[in-house]
C-alpha positions as CSV (number, residue, x, y, z in Angstrom):
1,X,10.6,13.9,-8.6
2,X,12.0,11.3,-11.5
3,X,13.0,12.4,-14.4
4,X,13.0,9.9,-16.7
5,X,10.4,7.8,-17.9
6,X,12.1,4.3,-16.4
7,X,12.7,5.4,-13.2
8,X,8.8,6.0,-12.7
9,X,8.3,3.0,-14.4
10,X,10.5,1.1,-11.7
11,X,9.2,3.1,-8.9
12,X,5.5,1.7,-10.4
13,X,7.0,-1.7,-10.3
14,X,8.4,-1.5,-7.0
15,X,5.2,-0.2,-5.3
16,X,3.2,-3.2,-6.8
17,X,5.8,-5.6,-5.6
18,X,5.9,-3.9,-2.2
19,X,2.4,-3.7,-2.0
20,X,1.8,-7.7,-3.1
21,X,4.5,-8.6,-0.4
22,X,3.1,-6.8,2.1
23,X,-0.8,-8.0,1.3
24,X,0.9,-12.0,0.9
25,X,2.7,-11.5,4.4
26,X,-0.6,-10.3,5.8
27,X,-2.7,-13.4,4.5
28,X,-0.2,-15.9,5.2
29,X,0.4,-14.4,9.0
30,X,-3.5,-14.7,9.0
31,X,-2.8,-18.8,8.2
32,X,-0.8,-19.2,10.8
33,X,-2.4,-17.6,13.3
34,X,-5.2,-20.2,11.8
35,X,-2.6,-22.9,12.5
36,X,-2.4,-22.3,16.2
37,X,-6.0,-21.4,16.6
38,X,-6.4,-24.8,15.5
39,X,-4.1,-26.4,18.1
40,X,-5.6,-24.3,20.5
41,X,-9.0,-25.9,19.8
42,X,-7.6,-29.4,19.5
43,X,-6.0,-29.0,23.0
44,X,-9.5,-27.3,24.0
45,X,-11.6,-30.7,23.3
46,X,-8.9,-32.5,25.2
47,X,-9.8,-30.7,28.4
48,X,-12.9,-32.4,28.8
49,X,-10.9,-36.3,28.7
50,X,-8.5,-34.5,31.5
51,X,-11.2,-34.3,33.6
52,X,-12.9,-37.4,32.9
53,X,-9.6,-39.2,33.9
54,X,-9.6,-37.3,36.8
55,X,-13.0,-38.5,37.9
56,X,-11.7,-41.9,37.0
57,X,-8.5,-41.3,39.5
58,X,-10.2,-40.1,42.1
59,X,-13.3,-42.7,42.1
60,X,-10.7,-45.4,42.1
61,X,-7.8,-44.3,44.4
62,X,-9.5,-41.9,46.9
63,X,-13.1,-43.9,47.1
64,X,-12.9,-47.4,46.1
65,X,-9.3,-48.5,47.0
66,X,-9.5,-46.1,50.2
67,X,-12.8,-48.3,51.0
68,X,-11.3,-51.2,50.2
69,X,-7.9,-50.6,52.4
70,X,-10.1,-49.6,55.6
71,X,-12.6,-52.7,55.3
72,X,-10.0,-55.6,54.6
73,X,-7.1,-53.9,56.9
74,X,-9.4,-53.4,59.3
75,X,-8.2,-49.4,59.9
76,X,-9.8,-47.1,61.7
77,X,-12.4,-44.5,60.2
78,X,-11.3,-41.8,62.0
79,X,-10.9,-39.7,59.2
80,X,-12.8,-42.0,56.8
81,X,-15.9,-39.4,56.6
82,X,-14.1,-36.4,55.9
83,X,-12.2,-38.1,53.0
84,X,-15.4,-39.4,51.2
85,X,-17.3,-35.8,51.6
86,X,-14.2,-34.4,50.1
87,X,-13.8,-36.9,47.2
88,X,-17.7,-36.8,46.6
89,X,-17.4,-33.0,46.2
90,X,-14.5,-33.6,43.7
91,X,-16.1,-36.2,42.0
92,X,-19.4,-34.7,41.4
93,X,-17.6,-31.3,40.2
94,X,-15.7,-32.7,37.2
95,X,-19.0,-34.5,36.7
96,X,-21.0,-31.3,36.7
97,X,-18.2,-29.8,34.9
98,X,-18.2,-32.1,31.9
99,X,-22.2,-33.1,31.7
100,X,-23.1,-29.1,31.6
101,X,-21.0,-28.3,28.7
102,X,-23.0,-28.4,24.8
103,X,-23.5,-31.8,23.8
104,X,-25.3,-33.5,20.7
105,X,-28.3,-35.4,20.8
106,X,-26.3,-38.7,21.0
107,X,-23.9,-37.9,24.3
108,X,-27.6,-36.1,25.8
109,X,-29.1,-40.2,25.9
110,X,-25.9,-41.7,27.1
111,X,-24.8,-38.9,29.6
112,X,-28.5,-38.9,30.8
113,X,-28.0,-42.4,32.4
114,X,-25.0,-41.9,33.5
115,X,-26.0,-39.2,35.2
116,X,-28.5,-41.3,37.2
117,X,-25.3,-44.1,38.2
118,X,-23.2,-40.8,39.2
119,X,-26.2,-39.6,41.6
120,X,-27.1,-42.7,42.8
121,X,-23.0,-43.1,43.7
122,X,-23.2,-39.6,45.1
123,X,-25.7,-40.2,47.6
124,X,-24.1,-43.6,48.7
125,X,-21.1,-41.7,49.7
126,X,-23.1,-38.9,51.5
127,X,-25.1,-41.9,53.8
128,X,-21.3,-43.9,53.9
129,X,-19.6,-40.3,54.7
130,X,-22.0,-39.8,57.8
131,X,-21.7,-43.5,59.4
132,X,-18.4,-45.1,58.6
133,X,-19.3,-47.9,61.1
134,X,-20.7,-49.5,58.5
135,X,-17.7,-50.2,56.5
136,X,-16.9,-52.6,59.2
137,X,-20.8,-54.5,59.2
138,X,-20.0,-57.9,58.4
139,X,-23.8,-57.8,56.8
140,X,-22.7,-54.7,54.2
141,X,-21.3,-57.5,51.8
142,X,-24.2,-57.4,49.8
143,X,-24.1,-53.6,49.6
144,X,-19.9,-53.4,49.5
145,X,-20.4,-56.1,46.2
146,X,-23.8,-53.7,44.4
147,X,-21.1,-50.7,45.3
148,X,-18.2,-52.4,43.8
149,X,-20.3,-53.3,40.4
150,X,-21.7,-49.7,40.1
151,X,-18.2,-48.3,40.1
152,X,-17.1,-51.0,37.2
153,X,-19.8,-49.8,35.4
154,X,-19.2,-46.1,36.0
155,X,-15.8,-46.9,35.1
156,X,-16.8,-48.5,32.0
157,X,-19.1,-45.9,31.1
158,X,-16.8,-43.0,31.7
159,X,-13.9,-45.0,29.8
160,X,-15.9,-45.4,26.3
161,X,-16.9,-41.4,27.2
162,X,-12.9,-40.8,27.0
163,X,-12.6,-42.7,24.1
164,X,-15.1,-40.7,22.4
165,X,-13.7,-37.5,23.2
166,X,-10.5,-38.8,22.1
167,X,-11.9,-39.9,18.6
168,X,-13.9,-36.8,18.4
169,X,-11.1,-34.2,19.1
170,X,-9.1,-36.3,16.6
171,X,-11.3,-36.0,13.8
172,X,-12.3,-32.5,14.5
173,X,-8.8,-31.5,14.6
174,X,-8.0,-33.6,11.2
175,X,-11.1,-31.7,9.5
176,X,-9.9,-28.4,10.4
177,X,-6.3,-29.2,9.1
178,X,-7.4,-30.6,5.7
179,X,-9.8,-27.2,6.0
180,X,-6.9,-25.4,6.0
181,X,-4.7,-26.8,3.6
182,X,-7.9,-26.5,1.2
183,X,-7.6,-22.7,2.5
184,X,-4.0,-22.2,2.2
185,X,-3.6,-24.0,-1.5
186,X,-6.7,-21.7,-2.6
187,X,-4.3,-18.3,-1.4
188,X,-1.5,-19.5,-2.6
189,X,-3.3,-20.2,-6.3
190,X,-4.7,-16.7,-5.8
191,X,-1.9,-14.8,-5.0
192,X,-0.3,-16.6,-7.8
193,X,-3.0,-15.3,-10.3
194,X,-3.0,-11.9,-8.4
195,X,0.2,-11.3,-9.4
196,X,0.0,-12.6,-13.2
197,X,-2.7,-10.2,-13.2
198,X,-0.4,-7.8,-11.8
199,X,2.7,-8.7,-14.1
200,X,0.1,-8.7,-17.0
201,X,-1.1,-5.5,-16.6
202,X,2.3,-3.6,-15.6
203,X,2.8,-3.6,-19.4
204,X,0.3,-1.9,-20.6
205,X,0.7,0.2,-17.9
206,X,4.4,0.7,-19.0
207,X,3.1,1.8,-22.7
208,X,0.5,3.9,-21.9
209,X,3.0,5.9,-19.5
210,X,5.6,6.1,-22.1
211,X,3.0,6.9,-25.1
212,X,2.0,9.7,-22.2
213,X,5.4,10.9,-21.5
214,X,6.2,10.9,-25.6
215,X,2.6,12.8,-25.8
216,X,3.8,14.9,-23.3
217,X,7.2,16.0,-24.5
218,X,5.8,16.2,-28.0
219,X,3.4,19.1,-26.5
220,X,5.8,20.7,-25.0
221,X,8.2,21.6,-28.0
222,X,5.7,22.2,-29.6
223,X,4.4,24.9,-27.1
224,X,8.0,26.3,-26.8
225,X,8.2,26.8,-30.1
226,X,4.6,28.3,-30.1
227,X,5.6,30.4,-27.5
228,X,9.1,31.2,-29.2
229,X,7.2,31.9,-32.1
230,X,4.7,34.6,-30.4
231,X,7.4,36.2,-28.6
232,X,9.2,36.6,-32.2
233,X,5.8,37.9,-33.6
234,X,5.3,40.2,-30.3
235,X,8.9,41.6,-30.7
236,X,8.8,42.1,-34.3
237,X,7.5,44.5,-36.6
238,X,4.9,43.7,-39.1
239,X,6.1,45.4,-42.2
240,X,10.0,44.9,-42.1
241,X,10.3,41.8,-39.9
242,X,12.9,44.0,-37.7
243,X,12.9,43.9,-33.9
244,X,9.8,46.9,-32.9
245,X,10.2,49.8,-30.4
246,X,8.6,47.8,-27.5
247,X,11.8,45.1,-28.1
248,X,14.2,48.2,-28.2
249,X,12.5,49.5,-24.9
250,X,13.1,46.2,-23.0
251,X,16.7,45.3,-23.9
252,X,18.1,49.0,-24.6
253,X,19.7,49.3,-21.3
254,X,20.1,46.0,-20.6
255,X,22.4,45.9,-23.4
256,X,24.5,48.7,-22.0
257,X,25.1,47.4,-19.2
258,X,26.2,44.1,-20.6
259,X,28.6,46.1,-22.3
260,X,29.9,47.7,-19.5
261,X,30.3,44.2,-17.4
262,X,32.0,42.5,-20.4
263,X,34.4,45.7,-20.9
264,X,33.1,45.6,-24.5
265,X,32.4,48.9,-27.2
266,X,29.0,49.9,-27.6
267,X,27.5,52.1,-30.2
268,X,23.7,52.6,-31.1
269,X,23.1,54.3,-35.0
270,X,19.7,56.5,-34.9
271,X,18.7,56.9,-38.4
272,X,15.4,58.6,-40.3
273,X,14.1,58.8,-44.1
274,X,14.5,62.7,-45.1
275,X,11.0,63.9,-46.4
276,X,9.2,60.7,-45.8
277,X,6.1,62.8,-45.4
278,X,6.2,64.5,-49.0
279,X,6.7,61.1,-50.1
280,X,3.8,59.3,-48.7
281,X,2.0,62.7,-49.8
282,X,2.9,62.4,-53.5
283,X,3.6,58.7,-54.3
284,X,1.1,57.3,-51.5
285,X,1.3,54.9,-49.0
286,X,1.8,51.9,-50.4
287,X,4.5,53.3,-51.8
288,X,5.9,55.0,-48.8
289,X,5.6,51.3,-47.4
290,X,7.5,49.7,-50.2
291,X,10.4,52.7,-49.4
292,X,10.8,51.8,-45.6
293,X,10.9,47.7,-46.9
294,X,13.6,48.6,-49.6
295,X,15.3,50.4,-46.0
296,X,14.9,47.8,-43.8
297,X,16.6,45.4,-46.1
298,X,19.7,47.5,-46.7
299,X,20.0,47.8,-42.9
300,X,20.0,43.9,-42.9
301,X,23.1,43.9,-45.4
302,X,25.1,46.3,-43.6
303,X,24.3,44.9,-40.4
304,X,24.2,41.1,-40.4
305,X,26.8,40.2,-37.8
306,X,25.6,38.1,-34.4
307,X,25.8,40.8,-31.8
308,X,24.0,43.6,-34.2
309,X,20.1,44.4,-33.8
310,X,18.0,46.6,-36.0
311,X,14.9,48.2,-35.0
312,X,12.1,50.1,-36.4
313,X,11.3,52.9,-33.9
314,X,8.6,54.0,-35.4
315,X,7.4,55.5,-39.0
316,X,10.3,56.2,-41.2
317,X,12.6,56.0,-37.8
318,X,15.0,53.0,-37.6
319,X,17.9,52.7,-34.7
320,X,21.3,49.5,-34.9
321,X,22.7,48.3,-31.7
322,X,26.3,47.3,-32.7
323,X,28.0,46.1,-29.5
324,X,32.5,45.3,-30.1
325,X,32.3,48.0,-32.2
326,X,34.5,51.2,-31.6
327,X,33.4,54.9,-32.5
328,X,35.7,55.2,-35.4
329,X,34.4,51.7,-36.9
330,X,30.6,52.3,-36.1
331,X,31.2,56.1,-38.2
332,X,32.7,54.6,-40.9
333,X,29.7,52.1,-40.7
334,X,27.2,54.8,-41.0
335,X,28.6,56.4,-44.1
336,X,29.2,53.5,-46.1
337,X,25.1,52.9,-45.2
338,X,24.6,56.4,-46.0
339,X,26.4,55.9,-49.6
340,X,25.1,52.2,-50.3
341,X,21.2,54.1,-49.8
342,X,21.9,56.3,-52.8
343,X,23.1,53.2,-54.7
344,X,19.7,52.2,-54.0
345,X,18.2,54.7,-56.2
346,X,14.7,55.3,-55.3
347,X,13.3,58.0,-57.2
348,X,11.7,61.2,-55.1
């Protein structure tokens, strides 16, 4: 797929860089989304004071100033009855709502007595709710005044409850924010490392692909010229170094028809040693060898050109491929071999 040894090395680089972006995006998308969870919780404690100020609203503007407006105006309490049940019900809700929820040791004690001032409310507006004739008893002073000091002190009470709320979503939210710069500072100084580790060991990386790729290409000349050098031993012959029959075989015809598509002269010389055998039968092998040697280099002399190729067929056989060389050329070839042999002078 790459060729060369530095585009690998920058397709290395660029996967670690891709990779590193794509792991930083994923951690600092994870921070934000730790961001808003943290807003979400902040605004989460705040419900809690929304519904305490609720209670607050509805105590003072649908109970106590609705009490207050019938008994001094004098109005009727047609509807009076209806109106408490309905504000008690609303009252008591947000109460249950907020008293239910988890709590710490500290809120249990305080919330505890104010849970007794909210049921002791709660069942002066279910007795008030069932005869509003008595808002209009001039003798319910007494019981108008306790009524009107209970809901100051409910008031009260449920005030510093807001207050504390609002001082503990504050500091819970300001905890969770210094939390998470800690958090953030602590990813950024390790993706910082992270990627000096990275950097750091992209060059010996770098060298140990190179010294692979030098390894590599080292081993591979030196396999082709292992293999160039077993195909020159497999097509050769062992005593005259000329190309063997089995080369001949494979590249005979070929070569003709290379010839033939190049419009070029091609002549083939088949040549023998006369009475080889009585030779090797009288002087002996060795000598015989030392013969077809002397041979073989008087071929290479008269044949030496690019295009020519001797062979030894076999024993004392030998056969030249000459290709660009015309009949009359190639016979004139043969008998100045013929003569140069006798010049030779090897004694039979």
């Amino acid at each position: 797929m790459f060729s060369r040894t530095s585009q690998k090395l920058l397709f290395l680089l660029l996967t670690m860089l891709v990779g590193f972006g794509s792991l930083t995006y994923y951690l600092f998308k994870h921070q934000d989304i730790s961001e808003h969870d943290i807003k979400t919780l902040y605004f989460g404690y705040l419900l809690p004071v929304s519904n305490l100020k609720e209670l607050l609203l509805t105590l003072e503007r649908d109970v106590t100033l609705r009490l207050y407006e019938t008994r001094v105006g004098h109005k009727s309490t047609e509807h009076l009855g209806h109106l408490l049940t309905q504000s008690d019900k609303k009252i008591m809700s947000l109460w249950q709502d907020y008293a239910t929820k988890y709590k710490s040791n500290k809120e249990k004690a305080f919330i505890s007595q104010l849970d007794l001032k909210m049921q002791s409310l709660h069942q002066f507006l279910i007795q008030l709710s069932l005869d509003t004739s008595f808002v209009h008893d001039p003798n319910a002073v007494d019981t108008f005044i306790t009524f009107s000091e209970g809901t100051k002190i409910i008031n009260k009470d449920i005030t510093e409850l807001i207050k504390y709320e609002l001082d503990y979503a504050h500091a819970y939210r300001k905890d969770l924010r210094a939390q998470y710069k800690t958090q953030k500072m602590i990813l950024f100084i390790t993706i910082t490392v992270v990627l000096i580790l990275l950097l750091i060991l992209f060059i010996p990386i770098t060298n140990s692909i190179r010294q692979t790729e030098k390894r590599l290409k080292v081993s591979k000349y030196e396999l082709e010229v292992a293999n160039k050098e077993l195909h020159e031993v497999s097509i050769r012959d062992g005593l005259t170094n000329l190309y063997n029959r089995r080369y001949f075989d494979e590249i005979f015809q070929s070569e003709i028809l290379r010839s033939h598509r190049e419009r070029v002269a091609f002549s083939f010389i088949m040549l023998d040693i006369d009475h080889f055998k009585k030779y090797n039968d009288y002087y002996g092998h060795p000598a015989g060898d030392e013969v077809i040697k002397k041979v073989a280099q008087h071929l290479k002399k008269h044949f030496k050109r690019e295009g020519d190729l001797i062979f030894r067929l076999g024993g004392e056989e030998f056969g030249v491929i000459a290709t660009e060389t015309d009949q009359k050329t190639i016979i004139s070839m043969a008998n100045e071999l013929i003569e140069g042999m006798f010049e030779v002078n090897i004694p039979h």
